[in-house]
CHARMM internal coordinates of N, CA and C (Angstrom, degrees):
IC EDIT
DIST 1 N 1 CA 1.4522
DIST 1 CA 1 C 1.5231
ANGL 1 N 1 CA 1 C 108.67
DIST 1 C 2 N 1.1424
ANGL 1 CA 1 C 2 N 117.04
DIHE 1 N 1 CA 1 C 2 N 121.00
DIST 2 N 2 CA 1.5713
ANGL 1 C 2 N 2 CA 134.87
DIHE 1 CA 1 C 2 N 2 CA -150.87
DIST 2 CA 2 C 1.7233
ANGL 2 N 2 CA 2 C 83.52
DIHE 1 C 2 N 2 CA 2 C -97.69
DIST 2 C 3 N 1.3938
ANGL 2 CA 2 C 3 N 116.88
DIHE 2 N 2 CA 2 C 3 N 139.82
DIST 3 N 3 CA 1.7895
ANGL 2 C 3 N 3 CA 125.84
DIHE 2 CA 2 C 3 N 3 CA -176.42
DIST 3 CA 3 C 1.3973
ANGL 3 N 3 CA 3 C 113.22
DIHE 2 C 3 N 3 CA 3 C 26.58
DIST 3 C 4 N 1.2558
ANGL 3 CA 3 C 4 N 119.72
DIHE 3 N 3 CA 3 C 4 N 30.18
DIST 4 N 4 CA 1.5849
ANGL 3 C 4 N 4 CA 122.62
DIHE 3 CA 3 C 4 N 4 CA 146.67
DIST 4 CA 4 C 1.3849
ANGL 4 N 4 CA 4 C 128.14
DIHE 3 C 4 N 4 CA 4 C -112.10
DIST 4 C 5 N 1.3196
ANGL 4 CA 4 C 5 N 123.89
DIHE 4 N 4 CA 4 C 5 N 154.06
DIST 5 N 5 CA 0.9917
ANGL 4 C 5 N 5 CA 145.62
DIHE 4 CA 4 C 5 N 5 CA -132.45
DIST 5 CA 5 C 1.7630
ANGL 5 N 5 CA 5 C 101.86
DIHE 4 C 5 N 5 CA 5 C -151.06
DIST 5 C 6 N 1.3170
ANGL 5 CA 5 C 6 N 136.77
DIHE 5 N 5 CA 5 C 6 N 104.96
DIST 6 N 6 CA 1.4991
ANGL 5 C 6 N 6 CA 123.34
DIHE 5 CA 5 C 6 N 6 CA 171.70
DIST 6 CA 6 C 1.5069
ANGL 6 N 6 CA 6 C 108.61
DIHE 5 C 6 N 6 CA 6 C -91.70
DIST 6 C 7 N 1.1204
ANGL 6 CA 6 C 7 N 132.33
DIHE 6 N 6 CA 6 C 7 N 103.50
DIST 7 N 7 CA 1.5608
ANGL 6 C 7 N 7 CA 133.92
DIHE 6 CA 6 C 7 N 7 CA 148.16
DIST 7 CA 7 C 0.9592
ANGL 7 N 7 CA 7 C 111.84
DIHE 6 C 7 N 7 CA 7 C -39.59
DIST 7 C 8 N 1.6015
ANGL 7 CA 7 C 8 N 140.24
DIHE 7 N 7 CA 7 C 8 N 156.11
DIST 8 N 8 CA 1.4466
ANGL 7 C 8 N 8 CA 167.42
DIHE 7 CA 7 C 8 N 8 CA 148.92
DIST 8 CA 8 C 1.8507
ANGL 8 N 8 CA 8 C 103.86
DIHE 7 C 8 N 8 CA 8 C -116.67
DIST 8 C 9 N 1.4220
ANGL 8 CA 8 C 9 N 80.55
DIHE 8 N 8 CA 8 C 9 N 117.94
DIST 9 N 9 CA 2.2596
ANGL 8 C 9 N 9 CA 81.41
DIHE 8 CA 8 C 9 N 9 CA 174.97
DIST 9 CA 9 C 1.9960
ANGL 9 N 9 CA 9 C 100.26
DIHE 8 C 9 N 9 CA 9 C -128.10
DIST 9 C 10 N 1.0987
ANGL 9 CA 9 C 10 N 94.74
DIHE 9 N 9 CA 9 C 10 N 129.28
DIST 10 N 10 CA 1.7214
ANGL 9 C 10 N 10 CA 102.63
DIHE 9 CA 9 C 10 N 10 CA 172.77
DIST 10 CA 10 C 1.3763
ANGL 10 N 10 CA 10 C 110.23
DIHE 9 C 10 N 10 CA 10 C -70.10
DIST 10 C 11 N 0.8298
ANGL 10 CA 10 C 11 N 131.68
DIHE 10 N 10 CA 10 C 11 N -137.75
DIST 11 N 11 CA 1.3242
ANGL 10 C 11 N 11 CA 160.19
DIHE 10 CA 10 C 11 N 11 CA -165.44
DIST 11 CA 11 C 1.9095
ANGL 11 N 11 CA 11 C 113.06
DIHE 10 C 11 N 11 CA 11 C 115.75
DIST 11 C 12 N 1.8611
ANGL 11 CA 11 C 12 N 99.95
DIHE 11 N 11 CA 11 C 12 N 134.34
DIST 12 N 12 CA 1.8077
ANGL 11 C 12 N 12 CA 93.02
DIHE 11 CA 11 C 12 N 12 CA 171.09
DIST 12 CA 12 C 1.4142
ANGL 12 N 12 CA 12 C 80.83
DIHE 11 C 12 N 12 CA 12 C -106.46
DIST 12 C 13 N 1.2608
ANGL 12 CA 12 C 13 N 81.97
DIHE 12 N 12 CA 12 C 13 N 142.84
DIST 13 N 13 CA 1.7996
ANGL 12 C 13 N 13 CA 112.20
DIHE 12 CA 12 C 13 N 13 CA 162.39
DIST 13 CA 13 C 1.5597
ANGL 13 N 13 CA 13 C 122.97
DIHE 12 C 13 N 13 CA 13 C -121.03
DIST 13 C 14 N 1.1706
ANGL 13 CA 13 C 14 N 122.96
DIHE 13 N 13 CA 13 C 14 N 175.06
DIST 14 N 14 CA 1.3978
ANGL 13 C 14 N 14 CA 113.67
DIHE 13 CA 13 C 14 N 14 CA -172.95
DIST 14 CA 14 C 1.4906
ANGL 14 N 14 CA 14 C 92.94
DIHE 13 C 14 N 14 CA 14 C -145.76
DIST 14 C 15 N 1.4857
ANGL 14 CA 14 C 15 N 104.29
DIHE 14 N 14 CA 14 C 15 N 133.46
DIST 15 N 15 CA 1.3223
ANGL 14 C 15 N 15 CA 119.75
DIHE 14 CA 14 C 15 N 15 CA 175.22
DIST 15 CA 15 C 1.9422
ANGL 15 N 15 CA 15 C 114.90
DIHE 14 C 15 N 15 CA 15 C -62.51
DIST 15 C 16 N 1.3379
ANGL 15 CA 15 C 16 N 126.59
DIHE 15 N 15 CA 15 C 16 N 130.61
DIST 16 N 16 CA 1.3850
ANGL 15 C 16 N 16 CA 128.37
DIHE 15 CA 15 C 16 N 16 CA -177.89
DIST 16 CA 16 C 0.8330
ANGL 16 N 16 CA 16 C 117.05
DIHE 15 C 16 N 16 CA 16 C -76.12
DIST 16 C 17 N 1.6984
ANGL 16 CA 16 C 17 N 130.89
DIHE 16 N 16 CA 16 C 17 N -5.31
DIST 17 N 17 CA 1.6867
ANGL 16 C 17 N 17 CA 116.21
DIHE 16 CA 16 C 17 N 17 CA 178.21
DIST 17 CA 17 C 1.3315
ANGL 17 N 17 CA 17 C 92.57
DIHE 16 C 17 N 17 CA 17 C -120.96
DIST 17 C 18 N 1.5054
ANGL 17 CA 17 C 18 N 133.92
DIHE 17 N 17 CA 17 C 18 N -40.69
DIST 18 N 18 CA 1.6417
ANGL 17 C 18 N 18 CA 110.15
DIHE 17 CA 17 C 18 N 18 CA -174.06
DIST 18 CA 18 C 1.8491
ANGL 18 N 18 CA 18 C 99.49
DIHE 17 C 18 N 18 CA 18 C -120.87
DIST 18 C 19 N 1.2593
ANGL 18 CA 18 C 19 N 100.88
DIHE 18 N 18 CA 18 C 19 N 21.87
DIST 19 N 19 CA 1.7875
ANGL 18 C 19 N 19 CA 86.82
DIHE 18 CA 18 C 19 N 19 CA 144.29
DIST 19 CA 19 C 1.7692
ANGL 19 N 19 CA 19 C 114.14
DIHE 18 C 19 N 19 CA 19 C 71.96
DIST 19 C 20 N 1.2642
ANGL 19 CA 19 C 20 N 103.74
DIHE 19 N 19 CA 19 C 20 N 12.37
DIST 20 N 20 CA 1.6437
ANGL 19 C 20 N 20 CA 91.28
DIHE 19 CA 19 C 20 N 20 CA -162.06
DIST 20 CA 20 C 1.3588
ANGL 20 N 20 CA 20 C 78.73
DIHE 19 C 20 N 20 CA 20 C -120.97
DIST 20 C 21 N 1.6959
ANGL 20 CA 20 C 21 N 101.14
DIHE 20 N 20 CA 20 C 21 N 152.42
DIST 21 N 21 CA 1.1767
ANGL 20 C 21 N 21 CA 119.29
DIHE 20 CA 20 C 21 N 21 CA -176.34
DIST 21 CA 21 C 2.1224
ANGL 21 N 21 CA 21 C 124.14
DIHE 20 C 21 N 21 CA 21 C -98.68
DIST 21 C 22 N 1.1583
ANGL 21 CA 21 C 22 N 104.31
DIHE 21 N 21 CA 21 C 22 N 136.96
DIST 22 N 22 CA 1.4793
ANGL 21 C 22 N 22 CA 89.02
DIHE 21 CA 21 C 22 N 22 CA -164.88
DIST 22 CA 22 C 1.9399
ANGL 22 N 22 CA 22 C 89.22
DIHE 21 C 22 N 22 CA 22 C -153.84
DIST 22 C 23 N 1.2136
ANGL 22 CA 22 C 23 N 91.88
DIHE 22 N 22 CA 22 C 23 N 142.84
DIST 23 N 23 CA 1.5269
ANGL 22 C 23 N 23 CA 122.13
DIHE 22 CA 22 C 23 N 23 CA -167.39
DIST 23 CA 23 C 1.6379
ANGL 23 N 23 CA 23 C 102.44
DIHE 22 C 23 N 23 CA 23 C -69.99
DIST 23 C 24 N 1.4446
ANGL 23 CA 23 C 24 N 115.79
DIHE 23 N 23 CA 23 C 24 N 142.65
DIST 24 N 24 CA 1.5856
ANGL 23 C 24 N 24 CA 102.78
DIHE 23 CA 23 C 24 N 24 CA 173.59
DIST 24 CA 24 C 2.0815
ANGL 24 N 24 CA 24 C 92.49
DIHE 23 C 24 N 24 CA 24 C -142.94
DIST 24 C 25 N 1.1737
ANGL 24 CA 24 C 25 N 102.38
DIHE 24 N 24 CA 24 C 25 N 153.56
DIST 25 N 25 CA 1.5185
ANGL 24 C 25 N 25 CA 94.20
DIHE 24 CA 24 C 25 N 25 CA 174.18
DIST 25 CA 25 C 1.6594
ANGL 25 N 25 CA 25 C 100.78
DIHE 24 C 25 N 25 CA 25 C -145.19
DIST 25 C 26 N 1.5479
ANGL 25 CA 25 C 26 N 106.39
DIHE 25 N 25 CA 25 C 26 N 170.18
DIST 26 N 26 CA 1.3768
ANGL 25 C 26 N 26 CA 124.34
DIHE 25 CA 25 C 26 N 26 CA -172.55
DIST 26 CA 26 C 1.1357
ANGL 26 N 26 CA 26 C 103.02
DIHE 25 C 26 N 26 CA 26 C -150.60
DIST 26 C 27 N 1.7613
ANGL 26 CA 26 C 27 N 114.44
DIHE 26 N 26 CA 26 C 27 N 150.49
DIST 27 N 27 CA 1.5931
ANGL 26 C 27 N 27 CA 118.27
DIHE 26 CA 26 C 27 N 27 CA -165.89
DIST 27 CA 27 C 1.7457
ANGL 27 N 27 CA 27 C 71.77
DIHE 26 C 27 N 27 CA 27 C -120.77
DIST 27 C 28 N 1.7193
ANGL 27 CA 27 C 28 N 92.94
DIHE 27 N 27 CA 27 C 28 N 174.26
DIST 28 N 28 CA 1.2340
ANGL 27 C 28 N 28 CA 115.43
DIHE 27 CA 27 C 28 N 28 CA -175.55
DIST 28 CA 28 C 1.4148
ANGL 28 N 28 CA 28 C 114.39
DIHE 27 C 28 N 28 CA 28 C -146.52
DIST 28 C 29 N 1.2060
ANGL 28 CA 28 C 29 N 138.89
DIHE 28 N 28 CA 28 C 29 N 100.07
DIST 29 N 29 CA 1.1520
ANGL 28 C 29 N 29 CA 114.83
DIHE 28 CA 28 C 29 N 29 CA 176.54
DIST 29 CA 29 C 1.6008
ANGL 29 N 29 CA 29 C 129.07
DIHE 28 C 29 N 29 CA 29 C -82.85
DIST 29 C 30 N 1.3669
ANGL 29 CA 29 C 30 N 129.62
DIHE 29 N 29 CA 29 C 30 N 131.82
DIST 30 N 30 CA 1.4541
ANGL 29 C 30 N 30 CA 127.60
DIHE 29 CA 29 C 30 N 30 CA -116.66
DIST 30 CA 30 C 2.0794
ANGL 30 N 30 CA 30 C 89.46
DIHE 29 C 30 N 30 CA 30 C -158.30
DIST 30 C 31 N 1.4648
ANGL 30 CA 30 C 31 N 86.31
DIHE 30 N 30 CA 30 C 31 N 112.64
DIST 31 N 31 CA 1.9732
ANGL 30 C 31 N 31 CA 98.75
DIHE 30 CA 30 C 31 N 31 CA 172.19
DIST 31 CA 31 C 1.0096
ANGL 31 N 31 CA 31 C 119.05
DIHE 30 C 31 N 31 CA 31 C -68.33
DIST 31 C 32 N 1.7201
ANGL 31 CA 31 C 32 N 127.08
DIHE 31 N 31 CA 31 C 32 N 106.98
DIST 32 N 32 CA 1.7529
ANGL 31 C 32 N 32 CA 130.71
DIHE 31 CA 31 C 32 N 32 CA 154.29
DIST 32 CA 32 C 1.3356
ANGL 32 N 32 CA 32 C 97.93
DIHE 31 C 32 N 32 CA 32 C -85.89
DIST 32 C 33 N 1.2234
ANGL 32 CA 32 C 33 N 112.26
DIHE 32 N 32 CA 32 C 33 N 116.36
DIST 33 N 33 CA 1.4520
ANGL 32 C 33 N 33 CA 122.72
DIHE 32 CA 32 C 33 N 33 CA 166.44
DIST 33 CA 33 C 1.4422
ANGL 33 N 33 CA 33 C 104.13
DIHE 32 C 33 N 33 CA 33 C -79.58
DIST 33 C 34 N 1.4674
ANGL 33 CA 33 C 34 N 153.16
DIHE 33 N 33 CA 33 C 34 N -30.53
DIST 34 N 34 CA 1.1966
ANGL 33 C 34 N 34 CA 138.93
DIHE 33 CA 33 C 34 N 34 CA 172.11
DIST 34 CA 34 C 1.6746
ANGL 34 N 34 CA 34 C 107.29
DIHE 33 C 34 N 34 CA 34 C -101.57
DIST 34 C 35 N 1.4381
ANGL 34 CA 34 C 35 N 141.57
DIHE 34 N 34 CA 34 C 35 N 34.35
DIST 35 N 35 CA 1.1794
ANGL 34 C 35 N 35 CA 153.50
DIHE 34 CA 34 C 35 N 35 CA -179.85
DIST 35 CA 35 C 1.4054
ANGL 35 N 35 CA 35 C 80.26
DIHE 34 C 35 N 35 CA 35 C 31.24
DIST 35 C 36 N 1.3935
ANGL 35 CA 35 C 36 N 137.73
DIHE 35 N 35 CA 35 C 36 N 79.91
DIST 36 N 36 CA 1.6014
ANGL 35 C 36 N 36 CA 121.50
DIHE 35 CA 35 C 36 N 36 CA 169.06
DIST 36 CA 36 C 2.1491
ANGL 36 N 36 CA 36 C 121.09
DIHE 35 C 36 N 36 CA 36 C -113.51
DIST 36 C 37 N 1.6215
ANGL 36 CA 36 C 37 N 81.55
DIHE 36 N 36 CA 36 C 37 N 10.88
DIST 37 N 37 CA 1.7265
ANGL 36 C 37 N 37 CA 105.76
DIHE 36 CA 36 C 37 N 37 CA -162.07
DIST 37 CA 37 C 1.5088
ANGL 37 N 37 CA 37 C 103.16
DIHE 36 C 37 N 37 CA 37 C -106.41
DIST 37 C 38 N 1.2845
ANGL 37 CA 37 C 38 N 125.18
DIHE 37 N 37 CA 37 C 38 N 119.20
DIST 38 N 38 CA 1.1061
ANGL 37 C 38 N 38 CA 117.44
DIHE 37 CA 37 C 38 N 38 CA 170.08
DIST 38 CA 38 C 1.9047
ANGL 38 N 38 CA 38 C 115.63
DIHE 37 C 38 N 38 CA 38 C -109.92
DIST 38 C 39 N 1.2187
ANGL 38 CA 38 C 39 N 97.93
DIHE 38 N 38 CA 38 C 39 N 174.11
DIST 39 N 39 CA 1.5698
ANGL 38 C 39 N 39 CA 97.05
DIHE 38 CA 38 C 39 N 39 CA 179.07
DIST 39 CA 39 C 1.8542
ANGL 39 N 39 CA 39 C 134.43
DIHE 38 C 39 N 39 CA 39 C -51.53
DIST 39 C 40 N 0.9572
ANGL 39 CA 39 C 40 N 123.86
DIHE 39 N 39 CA 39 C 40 N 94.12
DIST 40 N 40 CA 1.3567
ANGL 39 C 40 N 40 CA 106.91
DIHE 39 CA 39 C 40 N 40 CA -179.16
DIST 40 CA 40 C 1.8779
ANGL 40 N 40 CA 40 C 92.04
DIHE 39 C 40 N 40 CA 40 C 155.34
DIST 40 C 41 N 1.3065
ANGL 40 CA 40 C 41 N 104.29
DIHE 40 N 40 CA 40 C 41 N -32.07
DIST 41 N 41 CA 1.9627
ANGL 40 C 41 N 41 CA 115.31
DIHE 40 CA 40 C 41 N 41 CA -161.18
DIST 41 CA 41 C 1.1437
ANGL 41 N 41 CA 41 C 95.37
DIHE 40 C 41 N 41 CA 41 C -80.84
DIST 41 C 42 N 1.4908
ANGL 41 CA 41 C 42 N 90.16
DIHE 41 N 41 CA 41 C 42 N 148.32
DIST 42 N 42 CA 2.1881
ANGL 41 C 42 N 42 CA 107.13
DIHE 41 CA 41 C 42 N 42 CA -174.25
DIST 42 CA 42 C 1.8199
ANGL 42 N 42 CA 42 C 84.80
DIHE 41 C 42 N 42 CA 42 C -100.25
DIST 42 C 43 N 1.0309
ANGL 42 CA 42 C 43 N 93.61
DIHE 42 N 42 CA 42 C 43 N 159.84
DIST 43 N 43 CA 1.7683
ANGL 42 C 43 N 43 CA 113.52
DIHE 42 CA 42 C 43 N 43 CA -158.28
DIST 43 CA 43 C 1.6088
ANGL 43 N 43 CA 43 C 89.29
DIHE 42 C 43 N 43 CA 43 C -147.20
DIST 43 C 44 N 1.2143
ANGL 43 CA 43 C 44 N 93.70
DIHE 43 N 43 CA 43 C 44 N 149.07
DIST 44 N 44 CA 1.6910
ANGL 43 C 44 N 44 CA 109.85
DIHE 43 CA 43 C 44 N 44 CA 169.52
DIST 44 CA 44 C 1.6919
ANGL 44 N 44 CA 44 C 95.56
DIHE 43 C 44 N 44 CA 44 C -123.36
DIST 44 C 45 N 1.4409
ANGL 44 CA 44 C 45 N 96.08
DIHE 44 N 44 CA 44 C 45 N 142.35
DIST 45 N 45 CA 1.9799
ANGL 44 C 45 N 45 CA 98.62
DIHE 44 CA 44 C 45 N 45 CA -175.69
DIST 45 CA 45 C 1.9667
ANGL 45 N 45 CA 45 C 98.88
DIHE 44 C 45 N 45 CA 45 C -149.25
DIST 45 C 46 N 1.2479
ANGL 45 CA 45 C 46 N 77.78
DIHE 45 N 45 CA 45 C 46 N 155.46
DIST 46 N 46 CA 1.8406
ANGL 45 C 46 N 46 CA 82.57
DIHE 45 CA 45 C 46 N 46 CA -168.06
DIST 46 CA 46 C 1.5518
ANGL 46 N 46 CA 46 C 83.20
DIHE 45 C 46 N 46 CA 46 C -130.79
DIST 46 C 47 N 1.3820
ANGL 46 CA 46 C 47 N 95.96
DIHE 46 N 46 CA 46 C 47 N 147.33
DIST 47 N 47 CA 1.7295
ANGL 46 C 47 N 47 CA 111.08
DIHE 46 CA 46 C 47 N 47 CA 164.15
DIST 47 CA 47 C 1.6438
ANGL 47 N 47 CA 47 C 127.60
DIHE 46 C 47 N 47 CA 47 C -56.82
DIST 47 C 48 N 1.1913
ANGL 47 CA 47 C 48 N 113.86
DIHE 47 N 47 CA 47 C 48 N 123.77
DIST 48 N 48 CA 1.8924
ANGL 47 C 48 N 48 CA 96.97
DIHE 47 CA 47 C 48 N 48 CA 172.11
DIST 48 CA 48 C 1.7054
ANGL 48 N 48 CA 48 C 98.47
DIHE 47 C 48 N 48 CA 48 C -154.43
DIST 48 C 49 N 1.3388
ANGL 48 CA 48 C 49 N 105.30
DIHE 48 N 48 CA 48 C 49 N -158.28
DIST 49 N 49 CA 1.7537
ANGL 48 C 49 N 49 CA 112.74
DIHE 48 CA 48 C 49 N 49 CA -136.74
DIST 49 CA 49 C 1.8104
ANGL 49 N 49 CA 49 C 99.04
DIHE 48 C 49 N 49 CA 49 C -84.30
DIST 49 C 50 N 1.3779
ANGL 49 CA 49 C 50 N 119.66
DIHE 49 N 49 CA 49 C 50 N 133.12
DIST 50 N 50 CA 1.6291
ANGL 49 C 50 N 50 CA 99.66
DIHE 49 CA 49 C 50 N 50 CA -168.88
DIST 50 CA 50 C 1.3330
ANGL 50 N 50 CA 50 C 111.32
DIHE 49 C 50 N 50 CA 50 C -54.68
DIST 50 C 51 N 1.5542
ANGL 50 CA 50 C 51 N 83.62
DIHE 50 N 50 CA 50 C 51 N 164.94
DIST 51 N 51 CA 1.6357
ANGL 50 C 51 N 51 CA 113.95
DIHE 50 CA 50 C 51 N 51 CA -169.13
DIST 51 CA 51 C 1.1106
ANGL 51 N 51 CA 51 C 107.78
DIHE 50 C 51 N 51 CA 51 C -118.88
DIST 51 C 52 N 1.6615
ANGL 51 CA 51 C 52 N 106.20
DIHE 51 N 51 CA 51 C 52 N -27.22
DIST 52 N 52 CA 1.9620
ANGL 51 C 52 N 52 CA 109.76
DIHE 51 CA 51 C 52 N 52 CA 173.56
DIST 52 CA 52 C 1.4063
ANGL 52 N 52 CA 52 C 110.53
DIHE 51 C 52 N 52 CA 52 C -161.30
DIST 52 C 53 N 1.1501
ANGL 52 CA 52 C 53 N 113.12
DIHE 52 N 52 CA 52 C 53 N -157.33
DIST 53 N 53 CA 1.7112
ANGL 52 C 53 N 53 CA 117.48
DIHE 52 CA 52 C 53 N 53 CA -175.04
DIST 53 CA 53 C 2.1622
ANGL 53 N 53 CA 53 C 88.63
DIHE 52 C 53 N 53 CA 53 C -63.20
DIST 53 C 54 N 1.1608
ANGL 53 CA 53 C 54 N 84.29
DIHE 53 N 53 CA 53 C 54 N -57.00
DIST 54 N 54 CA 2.1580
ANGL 53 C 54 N 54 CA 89.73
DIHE 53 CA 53 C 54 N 54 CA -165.24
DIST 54 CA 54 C 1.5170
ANGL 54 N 54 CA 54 C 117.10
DIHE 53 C 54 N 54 CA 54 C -84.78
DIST 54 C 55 N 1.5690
ANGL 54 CA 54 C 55 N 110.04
DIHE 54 N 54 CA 54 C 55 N -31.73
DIST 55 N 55 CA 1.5547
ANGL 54 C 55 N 55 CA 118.76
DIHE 54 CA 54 C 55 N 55 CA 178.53
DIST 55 CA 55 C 1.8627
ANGL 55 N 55 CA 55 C 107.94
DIHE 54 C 55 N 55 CA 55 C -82.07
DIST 55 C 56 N 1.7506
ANGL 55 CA 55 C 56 N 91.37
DIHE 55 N 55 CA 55 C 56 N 107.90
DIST 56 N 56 CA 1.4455
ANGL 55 C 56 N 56 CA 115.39
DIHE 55 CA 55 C 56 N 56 CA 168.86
DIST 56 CA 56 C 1.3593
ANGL 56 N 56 CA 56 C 105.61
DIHE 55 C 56 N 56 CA 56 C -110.29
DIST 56 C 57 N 1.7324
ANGL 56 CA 56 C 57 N 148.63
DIHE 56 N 56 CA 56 C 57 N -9.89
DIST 57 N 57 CA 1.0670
ANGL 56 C 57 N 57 CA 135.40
DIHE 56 CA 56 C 57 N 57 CA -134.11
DIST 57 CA 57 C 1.6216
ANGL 57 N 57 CA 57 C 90.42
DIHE 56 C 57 N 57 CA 57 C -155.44
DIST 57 C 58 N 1.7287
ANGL 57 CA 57 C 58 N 114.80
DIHE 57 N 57 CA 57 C 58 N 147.16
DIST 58 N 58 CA 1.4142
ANGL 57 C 58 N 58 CA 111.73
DIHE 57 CA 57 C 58 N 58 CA 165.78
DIST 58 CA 58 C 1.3495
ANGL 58 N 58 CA 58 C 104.55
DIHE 57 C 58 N 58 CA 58 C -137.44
DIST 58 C 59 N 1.6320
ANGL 58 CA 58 C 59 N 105.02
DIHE 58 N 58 CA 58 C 59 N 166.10
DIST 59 N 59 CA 1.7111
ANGL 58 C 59 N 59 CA 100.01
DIHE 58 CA 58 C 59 N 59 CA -173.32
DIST 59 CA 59 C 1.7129
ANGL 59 N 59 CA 59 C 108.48
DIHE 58 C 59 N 59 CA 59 C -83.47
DIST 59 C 60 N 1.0621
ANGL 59 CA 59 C 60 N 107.93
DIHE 59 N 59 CA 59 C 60 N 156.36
DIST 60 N 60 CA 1.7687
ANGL 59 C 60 N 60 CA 108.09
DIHE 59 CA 59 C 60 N 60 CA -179.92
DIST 60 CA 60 C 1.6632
ANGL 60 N 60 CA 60 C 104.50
DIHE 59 C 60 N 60 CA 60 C -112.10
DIST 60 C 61 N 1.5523
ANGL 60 CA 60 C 61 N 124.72
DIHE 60 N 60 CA 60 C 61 N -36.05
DIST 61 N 61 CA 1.1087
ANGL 60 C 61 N 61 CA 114.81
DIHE 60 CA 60 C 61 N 61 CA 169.57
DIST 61 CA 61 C 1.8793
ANGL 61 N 61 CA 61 C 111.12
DIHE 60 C 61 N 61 CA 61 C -167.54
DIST 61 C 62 N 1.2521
ANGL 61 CA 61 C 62 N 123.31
DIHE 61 N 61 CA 61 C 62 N -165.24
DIST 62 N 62 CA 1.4665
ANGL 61 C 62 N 62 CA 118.74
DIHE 61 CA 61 C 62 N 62 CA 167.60
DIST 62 CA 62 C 1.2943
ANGL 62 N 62 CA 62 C 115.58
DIHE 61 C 62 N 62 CA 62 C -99.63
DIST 62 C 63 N 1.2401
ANGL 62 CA 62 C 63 N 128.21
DIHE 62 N 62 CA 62 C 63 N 141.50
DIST 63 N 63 CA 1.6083
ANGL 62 C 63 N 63 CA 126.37
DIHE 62 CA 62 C 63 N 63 CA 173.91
DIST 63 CA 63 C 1.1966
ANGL 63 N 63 CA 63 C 116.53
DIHE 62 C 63 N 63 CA 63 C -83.52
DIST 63 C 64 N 1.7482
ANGL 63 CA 63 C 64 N 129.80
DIHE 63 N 63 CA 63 C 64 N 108.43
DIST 64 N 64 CA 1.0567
ANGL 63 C 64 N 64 CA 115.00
DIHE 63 CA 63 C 64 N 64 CA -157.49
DIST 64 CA 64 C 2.0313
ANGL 64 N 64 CA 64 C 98.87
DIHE 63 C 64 N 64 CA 64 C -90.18
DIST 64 C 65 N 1.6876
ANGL 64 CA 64 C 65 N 92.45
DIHE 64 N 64 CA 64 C 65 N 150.56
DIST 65 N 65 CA 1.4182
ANGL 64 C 65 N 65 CA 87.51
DIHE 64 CA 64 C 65 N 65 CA -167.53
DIST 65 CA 65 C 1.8849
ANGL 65 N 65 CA 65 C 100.35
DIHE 64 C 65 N 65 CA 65 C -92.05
END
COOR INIT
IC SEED 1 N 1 CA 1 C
IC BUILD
C-alpha cells in the first residue's frame, strides 16, 4: 500500500454489568502523502473526505514521545 499507513488504537473499556475491564483495539487505514512514517511512530490523524474503498482518515502530524 503505496502512502498508507495502518494505525492500531486501544482503548480499556469496562464491561456495564460485571465491571471488569478488558482491552479492545481498531486499525485504521490512514494517508501519508510523503510515505514519511515508519512502523513503530504514534501519529495523530483526523477524519476527511474518502480517498479509497478503506481510506477515511489522514495523518496531521507525529507525536513526539
Amino acid at each position: 500500500m503505496n502512502k498508507t499507513i495502518v494505525v492500531s488504537v486501544t482503548a480499556t473499556k469496562t464491561h456495564p454489568k460485571y465491571h471488569k475491564s478488558f482491552v479492545t483495539s481498531r486499525r485504521y487505514k490512514v494517508h501519508d502523502e510523503k510515505n514519511q512514517f515508519k512502523e513503530g511512530d504514534a501519529v495523530t490523524f483526523v477524519q476527511c473526505r474518502p480517498l479509497s474503498k478503506d481510506k477515511r482518515w489522514r495523518v496531521l502530524y507525529e507525536v513526539k514521545k
